[in-house]
C-alpha positions in Angstrom: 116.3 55.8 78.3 116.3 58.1 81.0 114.6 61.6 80.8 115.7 65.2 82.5 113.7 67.2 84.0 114.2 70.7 82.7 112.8 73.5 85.1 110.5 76.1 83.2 112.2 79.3 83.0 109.5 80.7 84.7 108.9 78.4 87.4 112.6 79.4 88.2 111.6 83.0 88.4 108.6 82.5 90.6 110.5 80.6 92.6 113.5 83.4 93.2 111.4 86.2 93.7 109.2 84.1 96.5 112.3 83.5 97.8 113.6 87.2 97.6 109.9 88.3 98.8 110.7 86.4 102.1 114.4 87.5 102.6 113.6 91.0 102.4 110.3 91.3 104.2 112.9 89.6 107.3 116.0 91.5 106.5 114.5 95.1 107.9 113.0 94.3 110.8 111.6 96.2 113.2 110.9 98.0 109.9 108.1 96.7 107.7 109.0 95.9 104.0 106.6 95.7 101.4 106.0 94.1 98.5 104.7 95.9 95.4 103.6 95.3 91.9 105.0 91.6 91.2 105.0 90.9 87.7 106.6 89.9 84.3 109.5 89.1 86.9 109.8 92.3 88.8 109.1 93.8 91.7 109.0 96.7 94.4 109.5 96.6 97.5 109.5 99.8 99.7 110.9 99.9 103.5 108.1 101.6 105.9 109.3 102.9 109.8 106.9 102.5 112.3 104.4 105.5 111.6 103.8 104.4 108.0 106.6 106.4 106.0 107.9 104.9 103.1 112.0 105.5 104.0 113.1 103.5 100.4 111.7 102.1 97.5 113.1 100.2 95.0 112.1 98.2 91.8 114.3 94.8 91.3 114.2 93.3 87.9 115.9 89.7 87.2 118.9 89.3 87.9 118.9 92.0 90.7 117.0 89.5 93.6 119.5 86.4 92.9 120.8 84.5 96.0 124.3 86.0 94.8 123.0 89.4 94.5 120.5 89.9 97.4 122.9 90.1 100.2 124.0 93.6 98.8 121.1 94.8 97.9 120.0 94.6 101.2 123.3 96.1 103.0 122.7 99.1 100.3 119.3 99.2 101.4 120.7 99.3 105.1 123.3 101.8 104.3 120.6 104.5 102.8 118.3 103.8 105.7 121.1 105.0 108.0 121.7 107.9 106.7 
């Protein structure tokens, strides 16, 4: 008999928001992104120009920071910081 390994659900969720940590902290360079209050599968993130002001801020809960999701959130992201 051969066993499955089943992910924990929460392993899963770790795993995606390391994941969406490392995308975003990339995706708004030369701005700084950082990387607030990550728990209970959320997080912040807020987008910082090069004096230290905080130009967007933004709590992502799961389900918001998937693979399939993440790619416009940031162009949104990029969109308001244009503006």
């Amino acid at each position: 008999m051969r066993l499955q390994y089943q992910e924990h659900p929460i392993m899963n969720t770790n795993q995606q928001i390391q994941t969406a940590i490392h995308t975003l902290s990339n995706a708004f360079a030369p701005l700084a992104c950082h990387i607030l209050a990550a728990r209970k599968g959320s997080f912040s993130f807020t987008v910082v120009d090069h004096t230290g002001v905080a130009q967007h801020t933004q709590r992502l809960y799961p389900g918001q920071y998937s693979a399939d999701t993440l790619p416009g959130l940031i162009e949104r992201t990029r969109q308001s910081l244009s503006r």
